[in-house]
C-alpha positions in Angstrom: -18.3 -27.7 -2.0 -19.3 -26.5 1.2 -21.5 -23.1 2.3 -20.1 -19.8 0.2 -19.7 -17.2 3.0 -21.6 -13.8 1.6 -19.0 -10.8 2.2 -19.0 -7.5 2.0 -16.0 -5.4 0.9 -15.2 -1.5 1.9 -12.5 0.5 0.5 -12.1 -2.2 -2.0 -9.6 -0.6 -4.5 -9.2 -2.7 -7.9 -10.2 -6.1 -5.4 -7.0 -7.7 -4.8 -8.2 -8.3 -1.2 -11.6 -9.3 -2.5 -10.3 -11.9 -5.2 -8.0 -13.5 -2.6 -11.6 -14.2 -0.7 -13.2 -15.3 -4.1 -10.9 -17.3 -4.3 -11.1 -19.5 -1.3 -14.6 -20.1 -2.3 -16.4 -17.0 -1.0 -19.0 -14.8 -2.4 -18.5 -10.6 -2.5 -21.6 -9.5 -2.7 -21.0 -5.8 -2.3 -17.8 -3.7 -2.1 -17.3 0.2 -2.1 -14.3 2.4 -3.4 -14.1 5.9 -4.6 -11.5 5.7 -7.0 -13.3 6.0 -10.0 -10.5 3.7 -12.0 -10.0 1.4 -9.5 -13.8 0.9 -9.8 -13.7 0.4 -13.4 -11.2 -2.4 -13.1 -12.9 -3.9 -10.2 -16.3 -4.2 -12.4 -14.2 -5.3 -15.4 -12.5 -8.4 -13.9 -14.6 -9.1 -10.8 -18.3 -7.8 -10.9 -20.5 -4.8 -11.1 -21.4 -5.2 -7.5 -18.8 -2.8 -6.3 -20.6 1.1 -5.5 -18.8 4.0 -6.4 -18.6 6.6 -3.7 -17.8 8.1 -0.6 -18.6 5.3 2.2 -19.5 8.4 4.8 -22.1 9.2 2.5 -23.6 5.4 1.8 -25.8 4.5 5.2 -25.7 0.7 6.0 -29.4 0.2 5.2 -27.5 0.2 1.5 -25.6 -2.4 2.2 -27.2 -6.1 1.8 -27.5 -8.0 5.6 -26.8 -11.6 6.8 -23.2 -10.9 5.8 -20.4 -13.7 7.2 -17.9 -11.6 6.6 -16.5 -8.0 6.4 -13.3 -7.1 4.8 -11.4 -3.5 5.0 -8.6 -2.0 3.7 -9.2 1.5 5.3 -6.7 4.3 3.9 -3.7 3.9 5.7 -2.0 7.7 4.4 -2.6 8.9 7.7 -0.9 6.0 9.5 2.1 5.4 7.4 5.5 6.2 8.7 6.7 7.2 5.5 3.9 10.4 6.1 5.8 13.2 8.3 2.6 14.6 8.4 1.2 11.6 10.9 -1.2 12.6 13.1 -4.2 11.3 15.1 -5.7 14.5 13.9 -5.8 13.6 10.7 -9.0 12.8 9.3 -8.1 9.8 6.7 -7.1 7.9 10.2 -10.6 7.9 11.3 -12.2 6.2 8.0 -12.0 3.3 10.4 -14.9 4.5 12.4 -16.9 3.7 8.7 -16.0 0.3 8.9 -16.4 0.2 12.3 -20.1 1.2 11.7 -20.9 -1.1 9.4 -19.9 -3.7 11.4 -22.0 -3.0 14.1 -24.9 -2.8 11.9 -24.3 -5.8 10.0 -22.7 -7.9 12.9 -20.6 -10.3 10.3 -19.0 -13.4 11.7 -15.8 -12.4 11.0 -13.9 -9.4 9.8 -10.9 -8.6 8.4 -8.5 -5.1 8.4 -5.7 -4.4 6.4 -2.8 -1.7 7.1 0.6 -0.2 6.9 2.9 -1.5 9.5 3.4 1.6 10.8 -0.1 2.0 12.3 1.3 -0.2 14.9 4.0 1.9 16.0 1.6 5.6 15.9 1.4 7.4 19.2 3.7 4.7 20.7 0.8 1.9 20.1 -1.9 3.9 20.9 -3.4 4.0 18.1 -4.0 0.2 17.1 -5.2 -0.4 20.6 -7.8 2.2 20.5 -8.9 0.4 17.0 -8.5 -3.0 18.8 -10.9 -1.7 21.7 -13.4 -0.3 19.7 -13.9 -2.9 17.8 -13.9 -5.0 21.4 -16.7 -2.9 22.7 -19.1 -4.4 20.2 -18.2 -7.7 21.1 -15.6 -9.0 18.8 -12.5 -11.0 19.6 -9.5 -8.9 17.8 -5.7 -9.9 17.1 -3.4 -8.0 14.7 -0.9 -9.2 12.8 2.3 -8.6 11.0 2.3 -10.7 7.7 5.2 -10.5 5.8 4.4 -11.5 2.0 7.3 -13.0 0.8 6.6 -15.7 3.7 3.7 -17.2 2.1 5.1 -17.5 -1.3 5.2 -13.9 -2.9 7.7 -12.5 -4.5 7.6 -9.4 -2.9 8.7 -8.1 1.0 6.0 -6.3 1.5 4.7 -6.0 5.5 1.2 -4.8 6.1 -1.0 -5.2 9.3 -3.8 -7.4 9.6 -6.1 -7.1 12.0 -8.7 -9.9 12.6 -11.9 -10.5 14.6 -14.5 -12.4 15.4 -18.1 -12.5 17.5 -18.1 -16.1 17.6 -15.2 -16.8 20.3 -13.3 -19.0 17.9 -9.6 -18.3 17.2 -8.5 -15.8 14.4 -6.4 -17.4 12.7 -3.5 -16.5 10.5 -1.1 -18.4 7.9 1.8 -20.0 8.6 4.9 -19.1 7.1 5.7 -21.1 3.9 8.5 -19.8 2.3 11.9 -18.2 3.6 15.5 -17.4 2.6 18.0 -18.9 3.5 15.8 -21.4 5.9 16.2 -24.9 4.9 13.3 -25.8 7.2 11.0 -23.9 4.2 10.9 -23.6 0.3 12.9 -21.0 -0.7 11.5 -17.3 -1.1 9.7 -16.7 -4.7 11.9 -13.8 -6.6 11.4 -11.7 -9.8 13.3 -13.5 -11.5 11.2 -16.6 -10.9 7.7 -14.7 -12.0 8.7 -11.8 -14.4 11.7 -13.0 -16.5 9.5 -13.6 -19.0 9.0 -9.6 -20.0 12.8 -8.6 -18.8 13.4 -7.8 -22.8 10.2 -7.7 -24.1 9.6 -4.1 -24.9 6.7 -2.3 -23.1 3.7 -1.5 -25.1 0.1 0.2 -24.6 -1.8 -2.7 -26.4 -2.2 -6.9 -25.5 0.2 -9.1 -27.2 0.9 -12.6 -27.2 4.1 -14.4 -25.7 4.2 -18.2 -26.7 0.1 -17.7 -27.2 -0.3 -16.1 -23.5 -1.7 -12.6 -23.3 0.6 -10.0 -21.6 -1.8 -7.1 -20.5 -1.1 -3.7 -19.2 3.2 -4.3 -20.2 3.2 -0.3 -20.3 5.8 1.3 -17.8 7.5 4.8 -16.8 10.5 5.1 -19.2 12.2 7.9 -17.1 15.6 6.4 -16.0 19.2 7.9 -17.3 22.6 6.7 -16.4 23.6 10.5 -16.1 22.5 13.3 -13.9 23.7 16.9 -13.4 24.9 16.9 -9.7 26.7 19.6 -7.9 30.5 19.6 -8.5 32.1 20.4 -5.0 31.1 19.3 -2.2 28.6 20.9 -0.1 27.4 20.2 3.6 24.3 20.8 3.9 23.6 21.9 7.4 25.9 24.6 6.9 24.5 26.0 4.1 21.1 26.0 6.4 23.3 28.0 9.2 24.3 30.2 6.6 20.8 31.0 5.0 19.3 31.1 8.0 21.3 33.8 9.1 21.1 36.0 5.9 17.2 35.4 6.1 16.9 37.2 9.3 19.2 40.3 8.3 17.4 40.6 5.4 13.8 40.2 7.5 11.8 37.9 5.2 10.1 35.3 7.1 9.5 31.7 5.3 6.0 32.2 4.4 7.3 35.2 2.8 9.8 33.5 1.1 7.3 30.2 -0.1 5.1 33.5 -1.5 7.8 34.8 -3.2 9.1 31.5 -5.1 5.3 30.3 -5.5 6.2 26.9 -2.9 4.0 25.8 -0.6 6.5 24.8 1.9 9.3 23.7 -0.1 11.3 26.8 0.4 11.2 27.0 4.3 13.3 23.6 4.2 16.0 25.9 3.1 16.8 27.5 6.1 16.2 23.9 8.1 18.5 21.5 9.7 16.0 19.8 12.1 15.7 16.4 11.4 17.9 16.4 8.5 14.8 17.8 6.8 16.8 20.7 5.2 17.3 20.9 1.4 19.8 23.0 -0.6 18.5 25.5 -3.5 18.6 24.7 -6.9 21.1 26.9 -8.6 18.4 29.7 -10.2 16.5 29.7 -6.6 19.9 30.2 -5.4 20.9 33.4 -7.7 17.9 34.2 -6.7 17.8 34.4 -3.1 21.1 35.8 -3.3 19.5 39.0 -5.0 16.8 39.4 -2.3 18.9 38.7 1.3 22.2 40.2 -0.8 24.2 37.5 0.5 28.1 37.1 0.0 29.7 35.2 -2.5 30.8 32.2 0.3 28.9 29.0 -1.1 28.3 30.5 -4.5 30.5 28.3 -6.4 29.8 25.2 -4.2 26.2 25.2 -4.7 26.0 26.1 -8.3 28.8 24.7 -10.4 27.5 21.3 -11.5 28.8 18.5 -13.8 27.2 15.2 -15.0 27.2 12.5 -13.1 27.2 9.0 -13.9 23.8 7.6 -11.3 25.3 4.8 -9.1 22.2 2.3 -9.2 23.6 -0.5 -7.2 24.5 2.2 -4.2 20.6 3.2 -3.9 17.6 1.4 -3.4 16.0 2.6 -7.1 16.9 -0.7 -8.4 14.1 -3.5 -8.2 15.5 -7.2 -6.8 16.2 -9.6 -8.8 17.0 -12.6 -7.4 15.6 -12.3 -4.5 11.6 -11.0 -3.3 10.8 -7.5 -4.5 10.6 -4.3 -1.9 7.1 -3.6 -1.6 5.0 -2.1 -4.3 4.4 0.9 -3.9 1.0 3.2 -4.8 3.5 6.2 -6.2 5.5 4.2 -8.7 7.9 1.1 -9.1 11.3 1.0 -8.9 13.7 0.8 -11.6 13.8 -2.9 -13.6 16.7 -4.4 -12.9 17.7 -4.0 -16.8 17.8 -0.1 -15.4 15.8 0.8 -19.3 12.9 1.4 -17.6 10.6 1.4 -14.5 8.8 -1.9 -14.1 5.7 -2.2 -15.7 2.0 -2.4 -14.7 1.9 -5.9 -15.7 5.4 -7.1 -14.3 3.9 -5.2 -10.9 0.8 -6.8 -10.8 2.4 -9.9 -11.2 4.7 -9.5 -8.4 1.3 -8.6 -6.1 0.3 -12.1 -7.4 -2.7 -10.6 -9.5 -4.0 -13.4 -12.7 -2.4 -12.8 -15.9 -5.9 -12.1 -17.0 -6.4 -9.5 -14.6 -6.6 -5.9 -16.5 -6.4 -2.4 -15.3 -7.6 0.6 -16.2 -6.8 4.6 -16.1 -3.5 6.4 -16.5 0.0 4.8 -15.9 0.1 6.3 -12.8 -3.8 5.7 -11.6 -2.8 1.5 -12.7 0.1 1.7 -10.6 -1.7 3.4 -7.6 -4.2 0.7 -7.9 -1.6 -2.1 -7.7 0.6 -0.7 -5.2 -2.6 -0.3 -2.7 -3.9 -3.6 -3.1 -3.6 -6.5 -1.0 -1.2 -9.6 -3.0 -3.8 -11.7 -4.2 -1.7 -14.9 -2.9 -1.7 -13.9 0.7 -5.7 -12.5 0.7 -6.6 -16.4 0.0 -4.4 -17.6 2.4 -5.7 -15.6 5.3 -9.4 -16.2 3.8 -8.5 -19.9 4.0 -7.8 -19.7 7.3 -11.2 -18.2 8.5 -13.1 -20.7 6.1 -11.5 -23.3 8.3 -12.7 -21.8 11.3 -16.2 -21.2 10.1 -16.5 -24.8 8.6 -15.7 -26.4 12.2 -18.1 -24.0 14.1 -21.2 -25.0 11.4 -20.3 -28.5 11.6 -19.9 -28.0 15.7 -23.7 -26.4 15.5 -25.3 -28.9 13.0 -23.9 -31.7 15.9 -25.1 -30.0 18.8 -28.6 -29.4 17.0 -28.7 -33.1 16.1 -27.5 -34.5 19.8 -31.0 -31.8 21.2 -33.2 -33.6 18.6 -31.9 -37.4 19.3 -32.2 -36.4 22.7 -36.1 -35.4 22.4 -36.5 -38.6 20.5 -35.0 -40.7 23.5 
């Protein structure tokens, strides 16, 4: 069976990274989130050794030594460039340093990052370097990685950074691509179709039922999808209605804070006299009306902006609809696209499955807390992929240092 490589797990969500390791044959032996129901479903399916809390707050002397391997999927919010708010300053970016620190102190063989792709691209590559070097400055050998999911057999396109390293100067190794469209050199991508037809009519539910005597857990999903919306009947181009707001808001003299105050937004409202970055957004027709009776603008876009009629929602034109036959876009932490059936959002289950989670595999909390779970965690498939990798490595260098330690005792003998 070979040695079971102890590891320890931070920011460990519901485990997807952490059962991708178990996986491959190696043994968690503490992990840390502070979710409270991704903590729940972590003890529930994997083990109670998972601590709930703050990892700033937890000194290493908690956390058990002679530790092979340290895994870490630090909060990436800070680092995604889906976040306008980006920033080196803020503070989620530098929940690193804790796993930084408990590297030092525990000085594992091997560890393991995990991250958007769009670390790589912050500060123009800054960013990942300065993690790279810090992490060189206590004597690991560090590469990062692009893995795209659907290439190792997932059915899902989901691209996340990982970032791999090692004190014992061996490689760091990462999977080889498996699976492609369109390649004929590789098996054909896994799609939805190929892992979740199975629930495309069954109707969502809060309790377990059985299909064919399997369990289906957790089929519950957001219902909110129409095929009619109430959308603005003339057309309306949107940077001139900013000129044009802009312009009334400084005759009248409110400034934007004053304005957020007045409509009880937080920022929404100052987007209103914004064209910068295409950031600007149009009033709703009772913001509208009432702007209008505070800057006592003129009738001009009255009409434009607040005659609406219902729409019939074009699904195919946006990117609401889930794939079908092809990989999924990636899941995402703040909901799932529309099922293809366009009844309903895709479920918990049918999005745990695409993350390559066990049918077995149950979560807990509200819809939204089980599909912030999923959509943070690491697909299950690819964790054991990359841990297989690193067991390789490992094997080879105990076998290498069992050899060398016979060849010096032979050598006494002679």
């Amino acid at each position: 069976m070979g040695k079971k490589y102890r590891v320890v797990s931070l920011f460990a969500g519901c485990g997807g990274l952490d059962l991708g390791f178990i996986n491959a044959g190696y043994k968690v032996v503490w992990a840390n989130d502070f979710f409270p129901e991704a903590v729940q479903t972590y003890k529930h399916n994997i083990s109670d050794h998972i601590v709930l809390g703050d990892i700033k707050a937890i000194p290493s002397t908690d956390i058990p030594d002679d530790i092979d391997i340290v895994l870490g999927g630090f909060p990436c919010q800070g680092f995604s460039i889906a976040n306008i708010k980006r920033s080196m300053k803020d503070e989620r970016n530098f929940l690193y340093k804790e796993f930084l620190r408990v590297i030092k102190d525990k000085k594992p063989k091997f560890f393991v990052g995990e991250n958007v792709k769009g670390i790589l691209s912050m500060q123009k590559g800054k960013v990942i370097e300065m993690i790279a070097n810090d992490f060189r400055a206590i004597g690991y050998e560090v590469d990062y990685k692009v893995l795209k999911a659907s290439d190792f057999g997932v059915p899902q396109q989901r691209e996340r950074v990982f970032i791999i390293g090692n004190k014992l100067g061996l490689k760091n190794p990462y999977p080889k691509a498996t699976h492609k469209e369109n390649d004929p050199l590789l098996k054909p991508a896994t799609t939805v179709e190929d892992v979740a037809a199975h629930l495309a009519t069954v109707r969502t539910r809060d309790k377990p039922f059985k299909i064919k005597g399997k369990t289906i857990l957790n089929h519950v999903a957001r219902t909110n999808v129409a095929d009619t919306f109430w959308g603005r009947k003339n057309p309306v181009d949107q940077f001139d209605i900013c000129d044009y707001l802009k312009e009334w808001r400084t005759k009248s003299g409110w400034s934007t804070k004053r304005v957020d105050e007045h409509f009880g937004y937080a920022h929404t409202a100052g987007h209103w006299f914004r064209k910068d970055n295409g950031s600007g957004s149009i009033p709703n027709p009772s913001d509208w009306w009432e702007l209008k009776k505070i800057m006592e603008f003129d009738d001009k876009y009255d009409k434009a902006v607040t005659e609406l009629e219902l729409k019939t929602i074009q699904f195919e034109q946006s990117l609401r609809i889930n794939n079908w036959d092809r990989p999924s876009d990636t899941i995402t932490a703040t909901g799932p696209e529309i099922h293809p059936n366009k009844k309903r959002r895709m479920s918990v289950r049918e999005c745990a499955i695409i993350q390559t989670f066990p049918d077995e595999f149950e979560f807990f909390g509200s819809l939204g807390n089980m599909y912030k779970q999923i959509g943070n965690a690491v697909p299950v498939k690819l964790a054991e992929l990359v841990a297989n990798g690193i067991k390789k490595e490992l094997n080879a260098h105990e076998k290498n240092l069992k050899k060398e330690k016979l060849e010096i005792l032979e050598a006494k003998v002679s």
